[in-house]
C-alpha positions as CSV (number, residue, x, y, z in Angstrom):
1,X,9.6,-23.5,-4.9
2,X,10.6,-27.5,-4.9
3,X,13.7,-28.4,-7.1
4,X,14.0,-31.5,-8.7
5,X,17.1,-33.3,-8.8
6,X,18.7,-33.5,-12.4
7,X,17.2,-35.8,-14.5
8,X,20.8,-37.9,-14.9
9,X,20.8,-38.7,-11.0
10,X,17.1,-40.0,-11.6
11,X,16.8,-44.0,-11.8
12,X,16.5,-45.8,-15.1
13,X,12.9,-47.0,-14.3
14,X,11.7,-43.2,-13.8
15,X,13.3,-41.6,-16.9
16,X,11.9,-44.5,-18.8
17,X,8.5,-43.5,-16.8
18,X,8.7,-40.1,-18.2
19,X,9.8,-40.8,-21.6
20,X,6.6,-43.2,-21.8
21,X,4.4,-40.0,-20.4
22,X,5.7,-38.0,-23.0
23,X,5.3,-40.4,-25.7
24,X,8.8,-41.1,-26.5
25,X,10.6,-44.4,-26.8
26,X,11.7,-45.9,-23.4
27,X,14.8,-48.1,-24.4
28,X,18.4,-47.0,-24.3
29,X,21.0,-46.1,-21.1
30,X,20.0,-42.9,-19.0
31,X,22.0,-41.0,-21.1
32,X,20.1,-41.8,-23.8
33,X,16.9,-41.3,-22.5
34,X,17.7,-37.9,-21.1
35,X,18.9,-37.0,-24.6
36,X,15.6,-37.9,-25.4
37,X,14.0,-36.0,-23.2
38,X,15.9,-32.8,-23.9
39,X,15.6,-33.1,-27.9
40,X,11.7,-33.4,-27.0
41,X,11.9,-30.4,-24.7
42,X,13.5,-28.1,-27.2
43,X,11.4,-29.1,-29.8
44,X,8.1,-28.7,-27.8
45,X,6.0,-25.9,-29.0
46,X,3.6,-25.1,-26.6
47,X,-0.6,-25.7,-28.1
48,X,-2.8,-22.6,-28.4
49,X,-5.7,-22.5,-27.1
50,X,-7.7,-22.8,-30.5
51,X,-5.5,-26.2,-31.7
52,X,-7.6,-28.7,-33.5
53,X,-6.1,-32.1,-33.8
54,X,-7.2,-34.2,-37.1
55,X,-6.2,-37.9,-35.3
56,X,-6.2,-40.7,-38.6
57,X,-6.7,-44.2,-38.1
58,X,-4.6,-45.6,-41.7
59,X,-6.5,-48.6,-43.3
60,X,-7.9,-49.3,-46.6
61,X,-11.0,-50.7,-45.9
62,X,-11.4,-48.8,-42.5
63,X,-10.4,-45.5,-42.6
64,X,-11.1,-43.5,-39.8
65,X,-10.8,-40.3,-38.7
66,X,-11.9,-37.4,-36.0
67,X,-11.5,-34.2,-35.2
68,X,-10.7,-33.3,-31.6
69,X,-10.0,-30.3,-29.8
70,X,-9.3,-29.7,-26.2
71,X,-11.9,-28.6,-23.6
72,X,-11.4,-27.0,-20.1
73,X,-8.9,-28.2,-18.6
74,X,-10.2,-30.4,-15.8
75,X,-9.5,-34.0,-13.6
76,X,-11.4,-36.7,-14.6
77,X,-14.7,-37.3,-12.8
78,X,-13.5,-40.1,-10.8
79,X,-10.5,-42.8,-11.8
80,X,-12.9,-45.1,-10.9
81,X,-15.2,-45.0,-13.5
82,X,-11.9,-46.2,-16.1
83,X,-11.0,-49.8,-16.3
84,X,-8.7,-51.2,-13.8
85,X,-6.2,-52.0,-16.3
86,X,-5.9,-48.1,-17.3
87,X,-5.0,-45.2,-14.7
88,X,-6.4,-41.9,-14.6
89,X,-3.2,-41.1,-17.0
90,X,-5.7,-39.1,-19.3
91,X,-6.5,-35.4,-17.7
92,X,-7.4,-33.7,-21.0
93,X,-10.8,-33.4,-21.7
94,X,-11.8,-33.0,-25.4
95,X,-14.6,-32.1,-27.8
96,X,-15.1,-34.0,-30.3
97,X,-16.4,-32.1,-33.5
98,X,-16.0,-34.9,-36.4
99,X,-16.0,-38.8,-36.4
100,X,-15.9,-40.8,-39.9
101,X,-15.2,-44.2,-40.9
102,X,-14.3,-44.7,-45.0
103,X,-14.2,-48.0,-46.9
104,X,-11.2,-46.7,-49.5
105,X,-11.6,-49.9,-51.2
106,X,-15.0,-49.4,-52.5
107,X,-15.6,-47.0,-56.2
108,X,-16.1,-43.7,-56.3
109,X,-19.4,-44.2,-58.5
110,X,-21.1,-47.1,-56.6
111,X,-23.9,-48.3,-59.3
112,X,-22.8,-51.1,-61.0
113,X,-22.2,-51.1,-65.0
114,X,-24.6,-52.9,-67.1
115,X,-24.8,-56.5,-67.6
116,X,-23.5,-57.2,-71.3
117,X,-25.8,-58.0,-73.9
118,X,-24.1,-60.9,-75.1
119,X,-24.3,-62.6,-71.3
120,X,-26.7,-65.7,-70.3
121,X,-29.1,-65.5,-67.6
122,X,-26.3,-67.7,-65.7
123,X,-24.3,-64.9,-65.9
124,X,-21.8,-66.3,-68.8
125,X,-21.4,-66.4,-72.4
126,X,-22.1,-70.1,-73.5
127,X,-19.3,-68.9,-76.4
128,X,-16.3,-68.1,-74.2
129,X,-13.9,-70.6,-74.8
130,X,-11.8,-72.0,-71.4
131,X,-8.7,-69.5,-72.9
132,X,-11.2,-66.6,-72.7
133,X,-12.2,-66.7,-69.0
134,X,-8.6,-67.5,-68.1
135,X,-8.0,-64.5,-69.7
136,X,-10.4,-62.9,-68.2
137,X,-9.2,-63.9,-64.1
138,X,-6.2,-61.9,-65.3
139,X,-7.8,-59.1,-66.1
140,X,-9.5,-59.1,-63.4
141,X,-6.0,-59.2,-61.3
142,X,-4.3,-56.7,-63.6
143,X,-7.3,-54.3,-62.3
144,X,-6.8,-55.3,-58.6
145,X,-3.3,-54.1,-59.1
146,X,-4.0,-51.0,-60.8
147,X,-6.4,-50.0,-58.2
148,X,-4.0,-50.3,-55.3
149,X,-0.8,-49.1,-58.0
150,X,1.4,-45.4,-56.9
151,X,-0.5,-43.7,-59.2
152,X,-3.9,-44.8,-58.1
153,X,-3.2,-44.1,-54.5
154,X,-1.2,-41.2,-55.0
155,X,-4.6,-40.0,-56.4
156,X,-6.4,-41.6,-53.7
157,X,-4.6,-39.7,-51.1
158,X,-4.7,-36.1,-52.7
159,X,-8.6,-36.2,-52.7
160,X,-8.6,-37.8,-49.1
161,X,-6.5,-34.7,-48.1
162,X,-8.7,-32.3,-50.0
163,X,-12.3,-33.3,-49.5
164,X,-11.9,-34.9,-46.6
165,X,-9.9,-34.1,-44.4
166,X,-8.3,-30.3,-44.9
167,X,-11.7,-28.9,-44.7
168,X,-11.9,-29.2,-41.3
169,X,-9.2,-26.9,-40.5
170,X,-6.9,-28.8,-38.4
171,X,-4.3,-27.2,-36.6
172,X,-2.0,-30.9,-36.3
173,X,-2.7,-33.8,-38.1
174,X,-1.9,-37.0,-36.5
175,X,-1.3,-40.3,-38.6
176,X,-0.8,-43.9,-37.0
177,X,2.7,-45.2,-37.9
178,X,2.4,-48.4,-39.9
179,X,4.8,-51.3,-40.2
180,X,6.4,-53.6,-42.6
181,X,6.6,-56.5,-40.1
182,X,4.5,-57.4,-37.5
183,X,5.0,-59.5,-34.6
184,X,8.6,-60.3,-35.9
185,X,7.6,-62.0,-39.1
186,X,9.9,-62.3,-41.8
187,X,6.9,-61.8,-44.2
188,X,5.8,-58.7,-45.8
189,X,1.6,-59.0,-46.8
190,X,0.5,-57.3,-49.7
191,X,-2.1,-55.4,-47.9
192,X,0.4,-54.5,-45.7
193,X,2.5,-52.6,-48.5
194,X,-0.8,-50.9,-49.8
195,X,-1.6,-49.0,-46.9
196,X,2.0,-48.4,-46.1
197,X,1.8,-46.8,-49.3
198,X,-0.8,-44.9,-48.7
199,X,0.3,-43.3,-45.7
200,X,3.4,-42.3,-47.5
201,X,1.9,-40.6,-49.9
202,X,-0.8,-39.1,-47.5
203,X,2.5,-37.7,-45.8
204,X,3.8,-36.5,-49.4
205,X,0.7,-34.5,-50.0
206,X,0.3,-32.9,-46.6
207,X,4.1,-31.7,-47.2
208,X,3.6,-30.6,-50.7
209,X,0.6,-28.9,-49.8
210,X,2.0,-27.3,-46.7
211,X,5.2,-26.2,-48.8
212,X,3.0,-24.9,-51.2
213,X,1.2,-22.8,-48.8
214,X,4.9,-21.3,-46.9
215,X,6.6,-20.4,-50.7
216,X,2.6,-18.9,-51.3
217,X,2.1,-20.5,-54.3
218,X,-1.6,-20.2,-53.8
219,X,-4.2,-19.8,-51.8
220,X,-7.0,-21.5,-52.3
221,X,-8.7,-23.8,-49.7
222,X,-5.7,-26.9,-50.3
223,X,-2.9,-24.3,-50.7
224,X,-4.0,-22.3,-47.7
225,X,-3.4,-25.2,-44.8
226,X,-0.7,-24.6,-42.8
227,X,-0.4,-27.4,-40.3
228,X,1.7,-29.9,-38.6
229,X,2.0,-33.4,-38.9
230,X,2.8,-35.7,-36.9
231,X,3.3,-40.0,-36.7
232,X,2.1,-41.5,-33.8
233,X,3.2,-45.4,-33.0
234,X,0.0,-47.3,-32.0
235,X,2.1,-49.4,-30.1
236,X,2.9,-46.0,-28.0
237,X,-0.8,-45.2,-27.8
238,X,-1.9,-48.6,-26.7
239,X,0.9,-48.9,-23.8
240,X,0.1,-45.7,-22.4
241,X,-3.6,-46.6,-22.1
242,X,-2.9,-50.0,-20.7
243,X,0.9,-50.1,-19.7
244,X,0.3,-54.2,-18.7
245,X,-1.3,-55.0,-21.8
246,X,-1.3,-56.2,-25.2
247,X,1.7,-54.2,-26.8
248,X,-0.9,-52.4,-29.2
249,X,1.0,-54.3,-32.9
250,X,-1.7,-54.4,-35.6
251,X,-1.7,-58.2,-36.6
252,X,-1.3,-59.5,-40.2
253,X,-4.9,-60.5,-41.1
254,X,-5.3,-57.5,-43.7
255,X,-7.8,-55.1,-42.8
256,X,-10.4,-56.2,-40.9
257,X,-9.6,-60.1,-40.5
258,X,-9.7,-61.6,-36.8
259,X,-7.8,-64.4,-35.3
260,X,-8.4,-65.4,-32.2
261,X,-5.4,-67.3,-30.4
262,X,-2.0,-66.8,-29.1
263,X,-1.1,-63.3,-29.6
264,X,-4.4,-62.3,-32.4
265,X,-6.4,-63.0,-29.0
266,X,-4.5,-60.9,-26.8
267,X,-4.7,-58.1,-29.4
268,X,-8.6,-59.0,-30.0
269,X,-9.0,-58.4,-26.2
270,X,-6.9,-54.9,-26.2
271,X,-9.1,-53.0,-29.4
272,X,-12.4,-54.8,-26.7
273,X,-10.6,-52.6,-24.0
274,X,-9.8,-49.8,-26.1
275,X,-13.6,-49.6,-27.1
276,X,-15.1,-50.2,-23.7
277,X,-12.7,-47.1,-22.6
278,X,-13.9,-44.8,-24.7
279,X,-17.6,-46.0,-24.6
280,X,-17.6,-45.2,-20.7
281,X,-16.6,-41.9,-21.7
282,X,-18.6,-41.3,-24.1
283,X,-21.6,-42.1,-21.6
284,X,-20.0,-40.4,-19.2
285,X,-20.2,-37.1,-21.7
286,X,-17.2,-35.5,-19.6
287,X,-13.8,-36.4,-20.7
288,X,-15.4,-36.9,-24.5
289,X,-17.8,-34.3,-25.3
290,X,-19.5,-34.4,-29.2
291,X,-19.9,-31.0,-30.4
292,X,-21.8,-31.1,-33.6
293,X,-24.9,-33.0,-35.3
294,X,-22.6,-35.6,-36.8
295,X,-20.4,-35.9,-34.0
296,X,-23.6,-36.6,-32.0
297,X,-25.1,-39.2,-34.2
298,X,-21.8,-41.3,-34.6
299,X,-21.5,-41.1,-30.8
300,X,-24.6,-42.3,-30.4
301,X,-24.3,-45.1,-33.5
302,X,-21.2,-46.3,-31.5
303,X,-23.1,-46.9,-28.3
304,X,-25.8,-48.7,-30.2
305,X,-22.5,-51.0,-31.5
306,X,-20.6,-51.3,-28.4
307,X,-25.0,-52.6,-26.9
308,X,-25.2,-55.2,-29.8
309,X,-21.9,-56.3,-29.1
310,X,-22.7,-56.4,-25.4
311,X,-25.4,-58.5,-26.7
312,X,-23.6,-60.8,-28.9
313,X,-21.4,-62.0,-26.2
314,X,-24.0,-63.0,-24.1
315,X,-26.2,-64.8,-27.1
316,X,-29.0,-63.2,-26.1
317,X,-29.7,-65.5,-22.9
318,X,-31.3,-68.2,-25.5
319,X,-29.2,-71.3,-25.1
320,X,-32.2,-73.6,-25.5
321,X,-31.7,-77.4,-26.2
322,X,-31.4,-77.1,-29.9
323,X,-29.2,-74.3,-29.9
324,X,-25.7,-75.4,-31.5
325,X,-22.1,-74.5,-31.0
326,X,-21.9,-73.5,-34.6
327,X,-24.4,-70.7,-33.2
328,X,-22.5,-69.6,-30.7
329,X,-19.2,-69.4,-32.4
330,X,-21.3,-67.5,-35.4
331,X,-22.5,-65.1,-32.5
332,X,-19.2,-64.9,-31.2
333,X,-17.3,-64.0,-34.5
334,X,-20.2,-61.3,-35.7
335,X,-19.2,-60.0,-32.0
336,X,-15.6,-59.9,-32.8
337,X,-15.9,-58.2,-36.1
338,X,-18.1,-55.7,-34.6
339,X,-15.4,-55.1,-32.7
340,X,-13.0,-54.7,-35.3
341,X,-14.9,-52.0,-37.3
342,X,-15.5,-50.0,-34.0
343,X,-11.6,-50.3,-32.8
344,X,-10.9,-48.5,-35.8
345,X,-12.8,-45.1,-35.1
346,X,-12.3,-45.5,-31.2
347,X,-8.4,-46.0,-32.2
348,X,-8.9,-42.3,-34.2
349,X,-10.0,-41.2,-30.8
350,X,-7.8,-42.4,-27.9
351,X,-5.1,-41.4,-31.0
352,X,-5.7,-37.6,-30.3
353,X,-6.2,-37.6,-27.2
354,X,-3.3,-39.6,-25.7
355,X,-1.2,-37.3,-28.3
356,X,-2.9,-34.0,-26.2
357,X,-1.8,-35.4,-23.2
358,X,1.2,-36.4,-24.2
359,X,1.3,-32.7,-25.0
360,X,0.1,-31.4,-22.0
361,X,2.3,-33.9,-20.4
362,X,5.8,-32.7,-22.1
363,X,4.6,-29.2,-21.1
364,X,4.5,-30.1,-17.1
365,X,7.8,-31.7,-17.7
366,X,9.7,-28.7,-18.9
367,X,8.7,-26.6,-16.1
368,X,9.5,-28.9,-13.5
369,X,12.9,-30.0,-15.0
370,X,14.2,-26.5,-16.7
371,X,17.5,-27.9,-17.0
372,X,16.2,-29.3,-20.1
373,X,16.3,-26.6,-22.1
374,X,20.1,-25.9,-21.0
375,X,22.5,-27.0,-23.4
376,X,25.1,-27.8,-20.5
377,X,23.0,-29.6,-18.1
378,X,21.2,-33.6,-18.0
């Protein structure tokens, strides 16, 4: 049997390797990072063979989600067939058995109220005075802040958790870890706080519910989960899949909005890599394997997105003389934001399954290195 040397003796630049293979921060002194290591070890409960991970993509206006569990294990087909810029890293074949995007922003009940009586064909009462529309405009904003208030998504996130997303049965639940800052802004956006606030209190009710479960309060379909959670950094996720990339940081243009210089581009061009990862898996139909009817047809509603984006870039080969750069930059942006809403369910994805192999990852780690379950030893 080969022994490994203790982890201490190891360089700086491999026990920050591991710690990145394991999905734990890399920074500190090798003391630190072994710590790491060993608090990870201890803590590592081995997954059974019938896990199913629940991965979460937080947004308000895209909220995505899947439901992933893992298949044989197997290699990859070929490291070739992934982009240059991401190693065969990812061993861990999965099936994919849900795949949902949400717009949380838009009303339960989607038909419109009726038109008053007392409004013009214009659209406005000719007897409003200029105090009554003013006062209106608040109203307006007093309902935009109700809608995103505790309450309302405290509400928001209980019926997420049991319509949504506790029926499928998930072993783990895995939520992306939001920010108050992004790319060291002194600023905190408002849309920024909402869905902060959301995934706080989508963490509040998973705990509630699970405690209610362990002291058997009840056990009804919501009472009877009894799962883990887990946050998992995006940052993390996106540095694994592309270690000499974009760093992964969800920019401030609230949910959906695309810059694209400076650092926005070099994000823009990570969620294009991102999606081109998992589309060549998806076509592949070996390392991603859809399970069910739905999973199926959002598969294959994906591919049809990541063609038309294809197609968007490239303007559709009609650059004839009275074609105008207004065009292209109106081709280009439709391409971008296609982008954007298909990042978020490929981020739900590659979320679960770097988190598997992360797994799978920690697992390998502990046997080779057993020291780190030995109180005494580094």
């Amino acid at each position: 049997t080969m022994t490994n040397p203790p982890l201490i003796k190891q360089s700086a630049a491999s026990l920050r390797a591991l710690c990145a293979s394991c999905g734990l921060k890399k920074s500190g002194t090798k003391a630190t990072l072994v710590q790491r290591l060993r608090r990870a070890a201890r803590r590592l409960q081995p997954l059974p063979p019938t896990v199913r991970i629940l991965s979460i993509d937080l947004g308000l206006r895209n909220f995505a989600f899947c439901l992933l569990s893992p298949a044989a294990q197997q290699p990859p087909a070929s490291p070739s067939q992934q982009p240059a810029s991401s190693p065969a890293i990812i061993t861990s074949p999965v099936h994919l058995h849900a795949w949902h995007r949400l717009d949380l922003t838009l009303p339960s009940t989607p038909t419109p109220p009726p038109p008053k009586a007392d409004q013009t064909k214009g659209g406005q009462n000719p007897n409003l005075t200029r105090e009554d529309h003013e006062e209106g405009r608040k109203e307006e904003d007093d309902d935009s802040e109700e809608e995103f208030s505790p309450a309302a998504l405290a509400a928001l996130a209980l019926r997420l958790a049991t319509t949504h997303l506790l029926p499928l049965r998930p072993s783990h639940v895995l939520i992306e870890r939001q920010r108050f800052r992004t790319a060291g802004g002194a600023a905190i956006f408002e849309w920024t706080l909402r869905v902060n606030t959301l995934e706080a209190m989508l963490h509040a009710v998973l705990a509630a519910l699970r405690r209610g479960r362990r002291s058997g309060a009840d056990d009804d379909d919501v009472g009877g989960w009894d799962g883990e959670v887990s946050s998992v950094p995006p940052k993390r996720v996106g540095g694994f899949l592309f270690p000499s990339g974009a760093d992964g940081e969800r920019l401030p243009a609230g949910d959906g909005v695309i810059r694209g210089k400076g650092k926005n581009a070099a994000y823009l061009a990570l969620k294009r890599e991102k999606v081109d990862l998992l589309t060549g898996w998806l076509r592949d139909g070996e390392m991603v394997v859809p399970k069910t009817a739905q999973a199926r047809e959002m598969a294959g509603l994906f591919l049809e997105g990541w063609e038309a984006r294809e197609r968007k870039k490239a303007g559709g080969g009609e650059k004839h003389k009275g074609y105008r750069k207004g065009t292209v930059r109106a081709e280009k942006k439709a391409a971008d934001e296609l982008v954007t809403k298909m990042d978020d369910l490929s981020d739900a994805v590659l979320q679960g399954m770097v988190w598997l192999q992360w797994q799978r990852n920690l697992e390998s780690l502990v046997k080779q290195q057993p020291e780190l379950l030995d109180e005494h030893r580094g």
